[in-house]
C-alpha positions, 0 to 999 in steps of 0.5 A: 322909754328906751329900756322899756322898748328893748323889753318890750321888743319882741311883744310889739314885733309879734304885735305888728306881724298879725296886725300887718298881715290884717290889714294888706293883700299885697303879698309884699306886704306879708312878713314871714317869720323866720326862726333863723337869726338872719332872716329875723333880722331882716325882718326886723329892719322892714319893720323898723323901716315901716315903723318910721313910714307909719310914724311919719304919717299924721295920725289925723290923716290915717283916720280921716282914709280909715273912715273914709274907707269905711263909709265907702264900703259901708255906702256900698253895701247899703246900696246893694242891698237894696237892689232887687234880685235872685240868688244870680244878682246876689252873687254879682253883688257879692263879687262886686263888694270883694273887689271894692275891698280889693281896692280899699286894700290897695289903696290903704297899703299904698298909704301905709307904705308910701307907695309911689304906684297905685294900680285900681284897675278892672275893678268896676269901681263905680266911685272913688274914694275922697282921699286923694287930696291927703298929703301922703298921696299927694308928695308920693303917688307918682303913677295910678292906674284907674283903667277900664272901671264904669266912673260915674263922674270925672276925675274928682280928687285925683287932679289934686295929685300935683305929683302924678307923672302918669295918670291911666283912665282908659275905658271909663265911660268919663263924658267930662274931664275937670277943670281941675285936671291943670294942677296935676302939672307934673303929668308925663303921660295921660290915657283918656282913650275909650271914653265918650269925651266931646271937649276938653277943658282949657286948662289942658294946657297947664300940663306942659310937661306932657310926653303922650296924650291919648285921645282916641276912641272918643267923641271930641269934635274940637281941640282947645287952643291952649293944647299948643302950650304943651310944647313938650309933646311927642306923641298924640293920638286923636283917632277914632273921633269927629275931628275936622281940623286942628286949632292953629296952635299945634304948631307951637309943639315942636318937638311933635314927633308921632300924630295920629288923625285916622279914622276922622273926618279932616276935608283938608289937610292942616297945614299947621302941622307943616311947622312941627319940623320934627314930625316922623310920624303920621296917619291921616288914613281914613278921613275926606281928605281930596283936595290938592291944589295947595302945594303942601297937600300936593306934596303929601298926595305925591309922598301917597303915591310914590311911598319909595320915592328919596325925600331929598328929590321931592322937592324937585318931583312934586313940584313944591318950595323946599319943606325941612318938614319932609326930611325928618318924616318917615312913615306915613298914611293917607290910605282910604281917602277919597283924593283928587287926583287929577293934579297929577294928570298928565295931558293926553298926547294928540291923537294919531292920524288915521293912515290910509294904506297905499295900494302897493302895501295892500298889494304886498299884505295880500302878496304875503297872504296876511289880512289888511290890518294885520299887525307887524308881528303876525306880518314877521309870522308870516313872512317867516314860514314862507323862507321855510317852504319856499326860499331857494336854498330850502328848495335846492336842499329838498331837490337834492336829497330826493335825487340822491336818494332816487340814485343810490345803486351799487354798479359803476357807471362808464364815464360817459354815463356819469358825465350826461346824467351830471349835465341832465342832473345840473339842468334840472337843478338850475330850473329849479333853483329858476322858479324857486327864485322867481316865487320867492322874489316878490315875497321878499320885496312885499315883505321889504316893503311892509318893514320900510312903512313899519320902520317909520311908524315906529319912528313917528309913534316915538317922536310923539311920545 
């Protein structure tokens, strides 16, 4: 047998290129011949490599997935052509049958090569094949993607995949998820997003190697209590749903470090989320959240109102026990929330009495030329353009200046001369600077005066505060 397979070498490795290149459409699975002897050689090895692969399987299995396959897209077509139609509706279905044969194809080179990622996406796959329950798939396919495809009915055979790490089937109109979906316990990450779930099935909580659970965009109104044993979470999004609370084992999920809640309709915040103490993450945006007479909510409105605030002062600010809740928490969202506020309201100081003025400040307002309830700046206003016209000094410059300016000549004066027009010059100057002083002092003393009651208002509106 030996020496027959050596004979017979180049015949089977020319068999297996064409009947390769039939069967994939996975450009990796194309084999060029090369004419070097390199580049043969490495060509042989991939065969030889995937000659063990294919040896490996069972024969009874590949014909159980050929016919599989085969009565899949054969069921395909019939229904198809049974469909009413123009050339139009022809052409879809046409296009609809290629990609259906675009997924046989994936799915039989992932079978054939052992492949440990199966992508079936934005296929329009109506139905899955009954295949994933064959061994090949069930010990090798650790990540399947069956993203935005209009499933029909629920996850099927794929839960029988005991291996899946990472399991896609956003945008698939799924309104249910099996029972079944427990045994796939090796689950990391699970995207159930942009589907019309209204529950989830109690054995969620088989998979408590979950890393990311995503919920969003679905009608869920309430969570099983089992989600609690999946204790390895990090991070969960249930927003865009109708939601109104959390079952009280969420908070056996510790290590929870992201959790989205918008877009729902929580009235009270869970307080069962105050014993994931690893929490660094949350969006409670969107939703009817008002009340805040518990300690825990009034410290999240005050984390709402004062998003700068130092986590280590809070305890003292919002007037709560100490929470190690708060310490690893570092963003967050309650915006668009109809709160009360009201336990932030500080009492409103007593009203001031009403002053009744005097009549020597409503003397010294009129003295001044300022209205009865003028206020202290326009009082300083006015106080200040009358040191401009009217203060002595101001009117003893102006005096001067006119004199020097009426007695500029050229000719000298005889010393008597000088001497009477200084005398009549210092006479005028004095009776000048007389009644400037004598209009100007009771301006001052009304100003003085108003200033004194200012001073102590000041004194009393601070006493108050």
């Amino acid at each position: 047998w030996l020496i027959l397979l050596i004979a017979k070498w180049p015949i089977l490795t020319d068999f297996y290129h064409r009947w390769l290149n039939s069967v994939s459409t996975s450009p990796e699975s194309i084999i060029v011949g090369n004419t070097d002897s390199k580049g043969r050689a490495a060509t042989d090895a991939k065969i030889l490599s995937r000659i063990r692969i294919l040896a490996s399987i069972p024969q009874e299995e590949r014909n159980f997935l050929e016919k599989e396959l085969t009565t899949w897209l054969s069921d395909l077509h019939s229904v198809l052509m049974t469909l009413p139609g123009g050339a139009e509706w022809q052409l879809i279905f046409a296009e609809q049958y290629k990609k259906t044969e675009i997924a046989a194809d994936r799915i039989r080179d992932a079978f054939n090569r052992k492949l440990n990622k199966l992508d079936l996406s934005n296929l329009r796959l109506g139905l899955l094949p009954n295949v994933f329950h064959l061994s090949v798939f069930k010990e090798n396919l650790f990540t399947l993607n069956c993203s935005k495809n209009p499933l029909s009915e629920d996850l099927g055979n794929i839960c029988s995949l005991t291996k899946l790490t990472d399991l896609n089937v956003e945008g698939c109109g799924l309104e249910k998820i099996s029972a079944d979906i427990g045994n796939c316990q090796s689950l990391l990450t699970l995207n159930l997003s942009h589907n019309v779930l209204s529950t989830l099935p109690d054995t969620i909580g088989n998979c408590q190697s979950l890393l990311t659970l995503n919920l969003s965009h679905n009608m869920l109104r309430t969570l099983p209590d089992t989600i609690g044993n999946c204790q390895s979470l990090v991070f969960l999004d249930l927003s865009h749903n109708y939601l109104h609370t959390l079952p009280d084992t969420i908070g056996n999920v510790k290590d929870l470090g992201r959790i989205n809640c918008s877009f729902n309709y929580f009235m009270y915040f869970p307080k069962e989320l105050l014993k994931c103490e690893h929490l660094r993450s949350i969006n409670f945006s969107h939703n009817k959240l008002k009340d805040a007479k518990d300690p825990a909510y009034k410290a999240l409105l005050y984390l709402k109102l004062f998003k700068d605030s130092d986590m280590s002062d809070l305890d003292r600010r919002a007037g709560v026990g100490k929470v190690s809740w708060f310490k690893s928490l570092q963003r967050w969202d309650f915006s668009e929330n109809p709160f009360d506020l009201s336990v932030f309201d500080k009492p409103e100081p007593p009203p001031l009495p009403v002053r009744k003025q005097e009549q020597k400040e409503v003397e010294a307002r009129q003295t001044l030329g300022v209205s009865p309830n003028a206020p202290w700046p326009e009082i300083k206003a006015a106080h200040r353009k009358m040191v401009r016209e009217i203060h002595p000094d101001t009117v003893v410059n102006k005096f001067e200046t006119a004199y020097n300016e009426a007695n500029k000549t050229t000719e000298k004066l005889s010393p008597e001369i000088e001497k009477k027009k200084k005398a009549e010059h210092d006479a005028e100057k004095a009776k000048v600077t007389s009644e400037a002083s004598t209009r100007f002092q009771p301006l001052q003393l009304a100003y003085d005066h108003l200033k004194e009651i200012n001073n102590k208002l000041t004194e009393r509106d601070n006493s108050v505060a």
